[in-house]
ZAMARGU-4260 file (C-alpha; in steps of 0.2 Angstrom, whole numbers, plus 5000, padded with zeros to 4 digits):
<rodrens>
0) 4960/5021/5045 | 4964/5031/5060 | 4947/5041/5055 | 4936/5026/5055 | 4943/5021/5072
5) 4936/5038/5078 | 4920/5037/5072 | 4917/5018/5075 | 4921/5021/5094 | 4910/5038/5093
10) 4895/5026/5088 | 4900/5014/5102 | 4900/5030/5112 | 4883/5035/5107 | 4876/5017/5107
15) 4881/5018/5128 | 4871/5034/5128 | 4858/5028/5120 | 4855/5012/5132 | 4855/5025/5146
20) 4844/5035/5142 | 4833/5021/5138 | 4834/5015/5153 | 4832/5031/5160 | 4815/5033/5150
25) 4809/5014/5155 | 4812/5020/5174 | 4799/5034/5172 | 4785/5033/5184 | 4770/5038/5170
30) 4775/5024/5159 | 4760/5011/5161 | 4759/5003/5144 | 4766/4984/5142 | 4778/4992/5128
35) 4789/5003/5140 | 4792/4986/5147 | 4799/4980/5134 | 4809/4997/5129 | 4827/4992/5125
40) 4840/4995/5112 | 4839/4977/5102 | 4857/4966/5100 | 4866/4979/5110 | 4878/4967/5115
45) 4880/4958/5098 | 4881/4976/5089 | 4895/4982/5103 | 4904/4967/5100 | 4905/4968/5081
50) 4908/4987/5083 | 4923/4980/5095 | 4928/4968/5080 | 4926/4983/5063 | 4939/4993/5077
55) 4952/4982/5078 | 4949/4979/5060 | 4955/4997/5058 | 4968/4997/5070 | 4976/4983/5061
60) 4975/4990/5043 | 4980/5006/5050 | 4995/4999/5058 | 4999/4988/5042 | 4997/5003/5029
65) 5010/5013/5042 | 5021/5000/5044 | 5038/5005/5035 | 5045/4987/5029 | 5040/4972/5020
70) 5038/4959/5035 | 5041/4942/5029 | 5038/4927/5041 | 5048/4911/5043 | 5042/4896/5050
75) 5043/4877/5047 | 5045/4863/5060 | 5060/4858/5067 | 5076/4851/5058 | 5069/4860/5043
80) 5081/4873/5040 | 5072/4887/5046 | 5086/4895/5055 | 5099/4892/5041 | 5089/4900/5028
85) 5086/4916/5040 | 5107/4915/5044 | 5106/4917/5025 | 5095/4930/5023 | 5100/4942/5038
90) 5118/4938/5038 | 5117/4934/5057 | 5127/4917/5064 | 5123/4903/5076 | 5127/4914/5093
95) 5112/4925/5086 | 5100/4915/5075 | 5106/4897/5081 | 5104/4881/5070 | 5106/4862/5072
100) 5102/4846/5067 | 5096/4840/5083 | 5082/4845/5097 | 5074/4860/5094 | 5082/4875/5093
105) 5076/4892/5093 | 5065/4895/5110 | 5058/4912/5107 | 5052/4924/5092 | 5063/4936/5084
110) 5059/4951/5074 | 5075/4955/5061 | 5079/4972/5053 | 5089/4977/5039 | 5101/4991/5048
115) 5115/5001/5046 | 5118/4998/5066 | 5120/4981/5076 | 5107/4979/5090 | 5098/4968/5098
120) 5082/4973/5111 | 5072/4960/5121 | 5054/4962/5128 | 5054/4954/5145 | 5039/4946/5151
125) 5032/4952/5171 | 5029/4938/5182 | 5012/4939/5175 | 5012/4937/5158 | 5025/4923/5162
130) 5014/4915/5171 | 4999/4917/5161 | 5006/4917/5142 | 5020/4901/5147 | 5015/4891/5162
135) 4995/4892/5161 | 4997/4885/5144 | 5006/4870/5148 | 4995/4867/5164 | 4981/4868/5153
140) 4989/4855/5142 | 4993/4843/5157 | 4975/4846/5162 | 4979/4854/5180 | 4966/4864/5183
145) 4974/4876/5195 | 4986/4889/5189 | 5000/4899/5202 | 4995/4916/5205 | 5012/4921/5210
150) 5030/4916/5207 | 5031/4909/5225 | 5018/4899/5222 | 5025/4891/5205 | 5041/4889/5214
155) 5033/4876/5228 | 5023/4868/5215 | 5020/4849/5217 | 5019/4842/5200 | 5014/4823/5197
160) 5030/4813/5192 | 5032/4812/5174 | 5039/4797/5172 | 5021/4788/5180 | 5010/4797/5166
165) 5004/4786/5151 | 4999/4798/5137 | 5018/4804/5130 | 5011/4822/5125 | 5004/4824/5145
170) 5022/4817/5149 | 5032/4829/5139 | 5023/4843/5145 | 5026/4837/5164 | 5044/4836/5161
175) 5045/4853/5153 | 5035/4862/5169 | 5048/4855/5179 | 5062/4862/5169 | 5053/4878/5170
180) 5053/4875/5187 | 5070/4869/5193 | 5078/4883/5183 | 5069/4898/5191 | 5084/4903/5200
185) 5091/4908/5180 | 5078/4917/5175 | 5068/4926/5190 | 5078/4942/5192 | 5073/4946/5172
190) 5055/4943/5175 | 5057/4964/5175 | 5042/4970/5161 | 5050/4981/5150 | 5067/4979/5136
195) 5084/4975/5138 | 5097/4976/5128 | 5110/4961/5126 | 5126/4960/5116 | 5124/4950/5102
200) 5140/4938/5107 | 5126/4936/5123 | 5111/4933/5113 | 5110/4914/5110 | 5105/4912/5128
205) 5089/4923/5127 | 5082/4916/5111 | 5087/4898/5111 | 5086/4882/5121 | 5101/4872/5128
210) 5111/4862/5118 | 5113/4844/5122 | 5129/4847/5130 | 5123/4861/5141 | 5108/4849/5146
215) 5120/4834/5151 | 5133/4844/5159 | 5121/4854/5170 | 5108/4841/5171 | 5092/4848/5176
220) 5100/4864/5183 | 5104/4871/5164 | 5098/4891/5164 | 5086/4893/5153 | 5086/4914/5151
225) 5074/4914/5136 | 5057/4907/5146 | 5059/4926/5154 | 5058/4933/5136 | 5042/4937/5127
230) 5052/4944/5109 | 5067/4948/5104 | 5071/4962/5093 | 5089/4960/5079 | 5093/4975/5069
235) 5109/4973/5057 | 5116/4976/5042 | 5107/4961/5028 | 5122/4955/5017 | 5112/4961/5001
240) 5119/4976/4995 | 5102/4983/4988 | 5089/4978/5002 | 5081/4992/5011 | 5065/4992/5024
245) 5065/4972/5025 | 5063/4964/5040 | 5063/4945/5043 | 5052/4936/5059 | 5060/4920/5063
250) 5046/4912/5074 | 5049/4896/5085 | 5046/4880/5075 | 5031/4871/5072 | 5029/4853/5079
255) 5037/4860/5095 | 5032/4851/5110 | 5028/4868/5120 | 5006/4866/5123 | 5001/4879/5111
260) 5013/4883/5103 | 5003/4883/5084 | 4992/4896/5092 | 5006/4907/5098 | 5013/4904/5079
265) 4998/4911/5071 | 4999/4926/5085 | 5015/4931/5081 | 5012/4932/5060 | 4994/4937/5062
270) 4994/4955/5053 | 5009/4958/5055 | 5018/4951/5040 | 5016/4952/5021 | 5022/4934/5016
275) 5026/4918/5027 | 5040/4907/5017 | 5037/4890/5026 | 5052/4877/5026 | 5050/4861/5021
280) 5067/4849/5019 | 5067/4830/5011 | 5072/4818/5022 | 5068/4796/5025 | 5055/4803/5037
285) 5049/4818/5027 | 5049/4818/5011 | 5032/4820/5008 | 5018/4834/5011 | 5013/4825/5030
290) 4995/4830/5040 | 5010/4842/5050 | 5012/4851/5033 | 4993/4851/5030 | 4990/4857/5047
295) 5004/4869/5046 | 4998/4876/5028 | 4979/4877/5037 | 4987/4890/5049 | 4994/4901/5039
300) 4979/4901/5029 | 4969/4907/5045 | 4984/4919/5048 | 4979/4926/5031 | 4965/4932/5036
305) 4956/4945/5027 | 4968/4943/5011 | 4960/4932/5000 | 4972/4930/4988 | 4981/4913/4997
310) 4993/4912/4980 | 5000/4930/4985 | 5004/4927/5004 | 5010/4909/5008 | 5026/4899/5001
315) 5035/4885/5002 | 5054/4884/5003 | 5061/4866/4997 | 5077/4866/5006 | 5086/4856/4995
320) 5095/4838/4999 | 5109/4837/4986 | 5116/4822/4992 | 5098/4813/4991 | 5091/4821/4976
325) 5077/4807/4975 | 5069/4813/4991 | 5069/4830/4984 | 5061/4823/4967 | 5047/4813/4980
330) 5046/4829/4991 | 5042/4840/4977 | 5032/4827/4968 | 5019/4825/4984 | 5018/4844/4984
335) 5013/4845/4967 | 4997/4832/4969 | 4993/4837/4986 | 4995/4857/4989 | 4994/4860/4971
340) 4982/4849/4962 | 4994/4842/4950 | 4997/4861/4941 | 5013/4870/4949 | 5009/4887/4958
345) 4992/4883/4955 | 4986/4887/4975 | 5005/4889/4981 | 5023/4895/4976 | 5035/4883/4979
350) 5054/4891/4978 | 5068/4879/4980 | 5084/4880/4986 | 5098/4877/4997 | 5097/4885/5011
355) 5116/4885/5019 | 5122/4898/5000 | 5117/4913/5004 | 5119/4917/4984 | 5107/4903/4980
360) 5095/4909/4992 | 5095/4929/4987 | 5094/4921/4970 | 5081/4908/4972 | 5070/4914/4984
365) 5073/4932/4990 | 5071/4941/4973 | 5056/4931/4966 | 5049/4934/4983 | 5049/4952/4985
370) 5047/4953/4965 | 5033/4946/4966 | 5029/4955/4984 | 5029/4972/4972 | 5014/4969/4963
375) 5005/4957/4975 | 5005/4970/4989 | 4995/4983/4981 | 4980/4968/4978 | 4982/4962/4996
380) 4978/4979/5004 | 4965/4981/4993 | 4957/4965/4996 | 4961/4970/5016 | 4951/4988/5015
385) 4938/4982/5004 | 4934/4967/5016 | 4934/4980/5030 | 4921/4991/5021 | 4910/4975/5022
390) 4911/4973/5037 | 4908/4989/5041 | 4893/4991/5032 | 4885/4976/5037 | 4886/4981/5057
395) 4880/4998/5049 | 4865/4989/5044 | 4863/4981/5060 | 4864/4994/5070 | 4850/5003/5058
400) 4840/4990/5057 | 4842/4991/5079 | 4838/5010/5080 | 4821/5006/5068 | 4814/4994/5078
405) 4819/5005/5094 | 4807/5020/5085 | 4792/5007/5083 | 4796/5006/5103 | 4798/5023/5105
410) 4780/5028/5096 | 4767/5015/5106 | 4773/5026/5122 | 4775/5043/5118 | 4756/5050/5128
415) 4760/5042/5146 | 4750/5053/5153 | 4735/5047/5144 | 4729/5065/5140 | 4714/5065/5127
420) 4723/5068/5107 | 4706/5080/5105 | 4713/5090/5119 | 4731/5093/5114 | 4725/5095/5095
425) 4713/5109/5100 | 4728/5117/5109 | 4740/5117/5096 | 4725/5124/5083 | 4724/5139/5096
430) 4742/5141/5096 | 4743/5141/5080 | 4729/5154/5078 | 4734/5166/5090 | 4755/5165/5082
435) 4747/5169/5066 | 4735/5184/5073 | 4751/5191/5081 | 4763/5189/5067 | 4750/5195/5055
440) 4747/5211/5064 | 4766/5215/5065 | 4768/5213/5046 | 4754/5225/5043 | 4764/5236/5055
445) 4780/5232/5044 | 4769/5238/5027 | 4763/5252/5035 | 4780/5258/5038 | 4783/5260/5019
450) 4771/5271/5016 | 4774/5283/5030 | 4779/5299/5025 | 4788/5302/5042 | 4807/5297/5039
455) 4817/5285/5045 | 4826/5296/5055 | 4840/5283/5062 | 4843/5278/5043 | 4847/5296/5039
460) 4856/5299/5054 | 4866/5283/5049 | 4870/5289/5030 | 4874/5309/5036 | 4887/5300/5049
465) 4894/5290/5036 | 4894/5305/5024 | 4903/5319/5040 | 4916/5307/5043 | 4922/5305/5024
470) 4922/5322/5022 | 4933/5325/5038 | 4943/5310/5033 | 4947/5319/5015 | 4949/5336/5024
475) 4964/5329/5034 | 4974/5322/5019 | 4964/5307/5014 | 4970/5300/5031 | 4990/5306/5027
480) 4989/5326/5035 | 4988/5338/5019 | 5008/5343/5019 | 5012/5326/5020 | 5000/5321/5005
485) 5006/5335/4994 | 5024/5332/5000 | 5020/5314/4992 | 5013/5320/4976 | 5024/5332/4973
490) 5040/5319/4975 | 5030/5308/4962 | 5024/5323/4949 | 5047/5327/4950 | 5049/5308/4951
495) 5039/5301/4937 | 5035/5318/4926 | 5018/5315/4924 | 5002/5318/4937 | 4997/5300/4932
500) 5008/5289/4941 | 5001/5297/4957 | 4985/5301/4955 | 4979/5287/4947 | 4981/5275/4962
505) 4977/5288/4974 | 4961/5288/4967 | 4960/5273/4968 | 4962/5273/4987 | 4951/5285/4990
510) 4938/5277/4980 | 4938/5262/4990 | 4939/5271/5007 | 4923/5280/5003 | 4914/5264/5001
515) 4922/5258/5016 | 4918/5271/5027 | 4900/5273/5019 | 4901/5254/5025 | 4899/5258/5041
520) 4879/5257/5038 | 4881/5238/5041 | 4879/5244/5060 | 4863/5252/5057 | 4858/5237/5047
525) 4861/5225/5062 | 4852/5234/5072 | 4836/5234/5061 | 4838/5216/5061 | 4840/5214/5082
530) 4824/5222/5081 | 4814/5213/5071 | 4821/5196/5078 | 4817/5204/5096 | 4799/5209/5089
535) 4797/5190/5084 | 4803/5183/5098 | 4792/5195/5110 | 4775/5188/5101 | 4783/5170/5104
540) 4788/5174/5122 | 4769/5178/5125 | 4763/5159/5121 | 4781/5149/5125 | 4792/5161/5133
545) 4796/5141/5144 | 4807/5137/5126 | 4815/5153/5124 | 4827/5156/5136 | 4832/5172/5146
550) 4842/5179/5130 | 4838/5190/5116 | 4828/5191/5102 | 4843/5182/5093 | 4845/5170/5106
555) 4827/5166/5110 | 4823/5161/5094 | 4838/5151/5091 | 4831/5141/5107 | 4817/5139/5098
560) 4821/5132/5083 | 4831/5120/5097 | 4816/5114/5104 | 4806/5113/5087 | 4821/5101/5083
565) 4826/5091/5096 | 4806/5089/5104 | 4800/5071/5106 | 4791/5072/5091 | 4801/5085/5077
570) 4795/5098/5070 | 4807/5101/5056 | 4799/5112/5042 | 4793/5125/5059 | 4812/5123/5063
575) 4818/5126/5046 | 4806/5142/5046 | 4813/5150/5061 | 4832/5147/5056 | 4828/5156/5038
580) 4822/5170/5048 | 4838/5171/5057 | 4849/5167/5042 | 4843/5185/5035 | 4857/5196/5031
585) 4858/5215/5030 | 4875/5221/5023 | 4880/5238/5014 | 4891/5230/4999 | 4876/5218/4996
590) 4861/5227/4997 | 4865/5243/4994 | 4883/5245/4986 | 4877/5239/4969 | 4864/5255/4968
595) 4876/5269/4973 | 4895/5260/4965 | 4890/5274/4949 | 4891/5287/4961 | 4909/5282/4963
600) 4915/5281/4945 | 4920/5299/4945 | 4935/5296/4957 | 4946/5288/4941 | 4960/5295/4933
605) 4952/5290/4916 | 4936/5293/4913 | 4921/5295/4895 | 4920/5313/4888 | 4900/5317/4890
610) 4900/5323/4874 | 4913/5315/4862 | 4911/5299/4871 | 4929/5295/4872 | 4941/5291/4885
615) 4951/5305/4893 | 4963/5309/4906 | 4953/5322/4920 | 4970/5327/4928 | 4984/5336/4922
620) 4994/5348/4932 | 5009/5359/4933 | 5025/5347/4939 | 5028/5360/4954 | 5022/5362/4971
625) 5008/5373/4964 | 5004/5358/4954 | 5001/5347/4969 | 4992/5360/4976 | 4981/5360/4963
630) 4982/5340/4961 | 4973/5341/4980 | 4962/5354/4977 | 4954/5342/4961 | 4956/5327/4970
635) 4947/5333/4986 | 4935/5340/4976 | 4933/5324/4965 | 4930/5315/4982 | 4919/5328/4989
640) 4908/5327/4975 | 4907/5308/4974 | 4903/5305/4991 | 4889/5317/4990 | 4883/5308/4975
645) 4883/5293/4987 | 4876/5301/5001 | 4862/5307/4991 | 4860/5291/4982 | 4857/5280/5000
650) 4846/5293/5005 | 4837/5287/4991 | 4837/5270/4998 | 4832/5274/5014 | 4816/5262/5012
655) 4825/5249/5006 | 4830/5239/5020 | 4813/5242/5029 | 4806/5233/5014 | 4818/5218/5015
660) 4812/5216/5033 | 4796/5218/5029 | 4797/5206/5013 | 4806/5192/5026 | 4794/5193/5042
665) 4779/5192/5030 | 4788/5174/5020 | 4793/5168/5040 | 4774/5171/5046 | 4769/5160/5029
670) 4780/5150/5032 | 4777/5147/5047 | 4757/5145/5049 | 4751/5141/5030 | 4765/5127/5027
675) 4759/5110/5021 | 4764/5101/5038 | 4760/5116/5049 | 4746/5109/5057 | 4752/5093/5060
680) 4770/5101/5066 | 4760/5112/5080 | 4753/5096/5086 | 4765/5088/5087 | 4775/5101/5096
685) 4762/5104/5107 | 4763/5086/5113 | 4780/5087/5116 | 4780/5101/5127 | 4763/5102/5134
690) 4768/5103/5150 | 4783/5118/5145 | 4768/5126/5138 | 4753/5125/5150 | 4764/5122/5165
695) 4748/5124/5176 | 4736/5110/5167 | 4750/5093/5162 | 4761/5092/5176 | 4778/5079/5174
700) 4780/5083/5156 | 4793/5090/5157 | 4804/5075/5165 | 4797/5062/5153 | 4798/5077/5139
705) 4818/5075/5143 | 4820/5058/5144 | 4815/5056/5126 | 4825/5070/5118 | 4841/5060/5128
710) 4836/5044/5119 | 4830/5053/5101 | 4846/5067/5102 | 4856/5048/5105 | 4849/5038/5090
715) 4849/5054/5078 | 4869/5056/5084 | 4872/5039/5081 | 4860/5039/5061 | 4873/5055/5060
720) 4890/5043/5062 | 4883/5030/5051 | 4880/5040/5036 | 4899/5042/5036 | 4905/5027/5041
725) 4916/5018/5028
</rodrens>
């Protein structure tokens, strides 16, 4: 997830580059035809928007895959139960999670963690985000169009008496703003931003309204602490022995008075929980399935989101009234017909219980919940990245769809400065001409070569330096000093009794080292190669030295495979012709290793009579210091004699790699001029960088030449980031 947010924002990155540079290339003083008017990266704004939309898509699958507990939601309107069932699941009391049968009770959300610790953390709101997420709301409710900027200003506000508005829900919100207001003084020094932690024996206050007493004994001077709270966070011990990585979110009840307050509901479950358990209880006024119930229901449905399987994410929880069991009986009758179209669990699962026994509830609702939580979220983050890849790949296809139509653009004004196509075609025919004269002459310089009779004295030179310094190397104890290799072999031949156990690896080593050091011909090698790319190069200098840079032969052709690529019209078969020429390797172990590893055989212990045919053992010596005298004496020899082998064996060779060259500049110069789409490549990188070429006949090329690389570079980066987008 984390991967696809990357590369999501790398293409909205690109897309802002790309509009740029358009506008950059719409600016351009030559461009005269009605298209460039009209240049413009189509539903930029719609595409970036979506883009906006696929990220946050990410993010919150990302977040909900890393998230380490199953989050269940708990909601219901007031005087449902809703609190009493949480008391049940978390284990926490009324001065923490408080329930009553009155007014509503619970004021602000809380987020509840199984824990081995007790702790409870709230999230402050700034004056701010109090007065933008809790009084702009309820102005907005109370249609006042004006909202206080600052605390000062809220303090001195002049709201209309309450008690003279008509409409109850206008009037309700009225009284609450004053409330709000009159109370300031109880809230204002913890409008800090930020956490706090409180006691739990102090937590009531921060998360819950006043009682009824509190209201009548303080009037309307009550302190109301939790309007300065945006969450509060409860970590404790659950009373289920064998819970683990389960948190409850107790949100504030629907059906609460405070203006948007079902919205705020939906915020606080959206994406972040797994399951919603919503808490329904039988009473005279409720004991059936109410348009609250359907609204509520339509909610969580939204909350949902991209889980499509409703059955696996929302449940009721009948609070059961024993002492009026026929309400229960009507409740879950009315459920039945109207949630579930007369079959049970058909759309929902309805658990039943009663909420006060915590046994009944880990029983009847806790267990099949998370039972049923086991297999249903595998399927839910399925449906979740599966619904993303959608929509992933239909703003792909969007933004494809964009870049084509963009191209069509692009092509109706690509000649602004009106330059006859007979003009520019002739050009790139004698370009072409004049390359292949060029290139042609140095291959026949190339096959000459072979057949000189004069030798390639730098080959020799190489070989008879790599030859000197094995026999010095060997000379000098194989690298050891010769005491301290016959003091070696002679601890070994007393050790081990036999020349063997010495000997054998020993020869070995050296038989590596030779071809090592005899590998030091991959030096000469690299400098043949320098020399033909500078050769190359020097024949393109002479008729685009403008796209070569100042480098070397290397570097120089490098920038012009650049500029084959990346020109307003690309030229890829000429760019892929250049970059095979400087893909060419030279190496000892692959060229010539394979020709002279015979030479080498004789430096092993075992080794085929000439005659008899039959493995023998070539060394066997006295077990004394004589004996690893004489065990160096036939080793050096050995080693002598197979790097002369070797040495005589490359000199051999020594046409070898002026044939490779020879065979590679004569397939780039084919390649390069007799290719299918070489004639139409050199025209059209002669449009391109007419002006790079012939500096003195198209003038402002060159400016127009890199405002279209800026806007093809842009589209081929963004083509690049869609191919691997999920």
């Amino acid at each position: 997830m984390q991967q696809e947010v990357a590369r999501w924002q790398a293409i909205d990155d690109h897309l802002d580059e790309l509009q740029n540079a358009v506008t950059e290339l719409k600016a351009y003083a030559y461009l005269e035809s009605e298209a460039a008017h009209e240049l413009a990266v189509p539903r930029l704004a719609e595409l970036r928007l979506r883009i906006a939309q696929i990220i946050e898509t990410y993010r919150v699958l990302g977040a909900r895959f890393a998230r380490g507990t199953i989050n269940i939601g708990v909601s219901g309107a007031a005087r449902m139960g809703k609190s009493t069932l949480l008391q049940a699941i978390s284990g926490l009391g009324d001065d923490q999670i408080p329930a009553g049968d009155g007014i509503p009770v619970t004021a602000v959300r809380s987020r509840i963690f199984h824990s081995t610790v007790r702790r409870a953390e709230l999230r402050m709101h700034t004056p701010d985000s109090f007065l933008s997420e809790v009084i702009a709301p309820h102005h907005a409710e109370a249609a006042i169009p004006q909202v206080p900027r600052t605390i000062e200003e809220f303090r001195s506000w002049r709201y209309p008496p309450a008690d003279e508005e008509s409409d109850s829900e206008i009037r309700s919100v009225l009284v609450r703003l004053r409330e709000c207001q009159t109370s300031l003084p109880s809230y204002e020094d913890l409008l800090t931003g930020g956490t706090r932690d409180v006691e739990f024996s102090e937590l009531r206050q921060y998360v819950a309204y006043p009682t009824s007493e509190e209201q009548e004994r303080h009037g309307g001077r009550v302190a109301r602490p939790y309007l300065a709270v945006r969450e509060a966070r409860i970590d404790c011990p659950f009373p289920h022995e064998d819970v683990a990585n389960l948190a409850v979110i107790d949100l504030p009840g629907l059906g609460d008075l405070s203006p948007d307050a079902e919205g705020r509901h939906v915020d606080g479950l959206r994406n972040e929980v797994d399951a919603v358990l919503l808490v329904k209880r039988a009473a005279e006024t409720s004991s059936f399935w109410g348009k609250a119930d359907v609204k509520a229901m339509k909610l969580l449905d939204t909350v949902r989101g991209f889980i499509r399987s409703e059955g696996e994410f929302a449940f009721i929880v009948v609070n059961r009234n024993d002492l009026r069991p026929k309400l229960d009986e009507d409740l879950r009758g009315d459920i039945l017909r109207n949630v579930n179209g007369g079959r049970d669990g058909r759309h929902v699962t309805v658990f039943e219980t009663d909420v006060r026994d915590r046994l009944r509830v880990r029983a009847e609702v806790l267990g099949p919940l998370l039972r049923r939580l086991a297999t249903g979220l595998p399927k839910m983050d399925a449906e979740g990245l599966a619904w993303a890849g959608e929509q992933a790949r239909a703003v792909s296809s969007g933004i494809s769809a964009a870049l084509r139509d963009l191209s069509g653009l692009l092509k109706t004004v690509r000649d602004p400065n009106g330059v006859p196509e007979e003009v520019l075609e002739a050009k790139a025919d004698h370009l072409r001409s004049a390359l292949a004269r060029r290139l042609s002459r140095l291959v026949g310089e190339l096959t000459a070569g072979l057949y000189d009779d004069a030798p390639d004295e730098s080959f020799i030179t190489a070989v008879e330096t790599a030859y000197e310094d094995v026999l010095k190397w060997a000379a000098d104890g194989f690298g050891l000093g010769t005491d301290e290799w016959r003091h070696r072999a002679l601890d070994v031949l007393i050790t081990e009794r036999n020349a063997a156990a010495f000997a054998g690896p020993e020869l070995n080593r050296i038989r590596l080292e030779i071809s090592k050091r005899f590998g030091a011909l991959d030096d000469f090698f690299s400098a043949k190669l320098s020399d033909m790319w500078d050769r190359v190069a020097a024949i393109f200098r002479e008729h685009c030295g403008a796209l070569l840079g100042d480098g070397d032969g290397k570097e120089s052709l490098e920038h012009l495979t650049k500029a084959f690529s990346e020109s307003a019209q690309p030229c890829p078969t000429l760019a892929r012709s250049v970059d095979a020429l400087l893909d060419v390797r030279l190496e000892y172990r692959t060229l010539l290793y394979p020709r002279v590893r015979a030479d080498l055989g004789g430096l092993n212990l075992q080794v085929r009579h000439p005659q008899a045919g039959e493995q023998i053992q070539q060394i066997a010596v006295e077990l004394t210091e004589e004996g690893a005298e004489d065990l160096y004496r036939i080793i050096s020899g050995l080693a002598e004699q197979a790097a002369y082998r070797t040495r005589k064996s490359l000199l051999g060779e020594r046409v070898t790699p002026s044939v490779v060259i020879q065979a590679v500049v004569e397939q780039f110069e084919d390649a390069l001029i007799r290719s299918g789409a070489s004639v139409q490549e050199f025209r059209r990188f002669v449009r391109s960088y007419r002006n790079e070429l012939w500096p003195d006949e198209f003038r402002g090329i060159d400016e127009a030449n890199a405002r279209y690389a800026r806007v093809t570079r842009a589209i081929a980066a963004i083509d690049k980031e869609l191919q691997g987008a999920a």
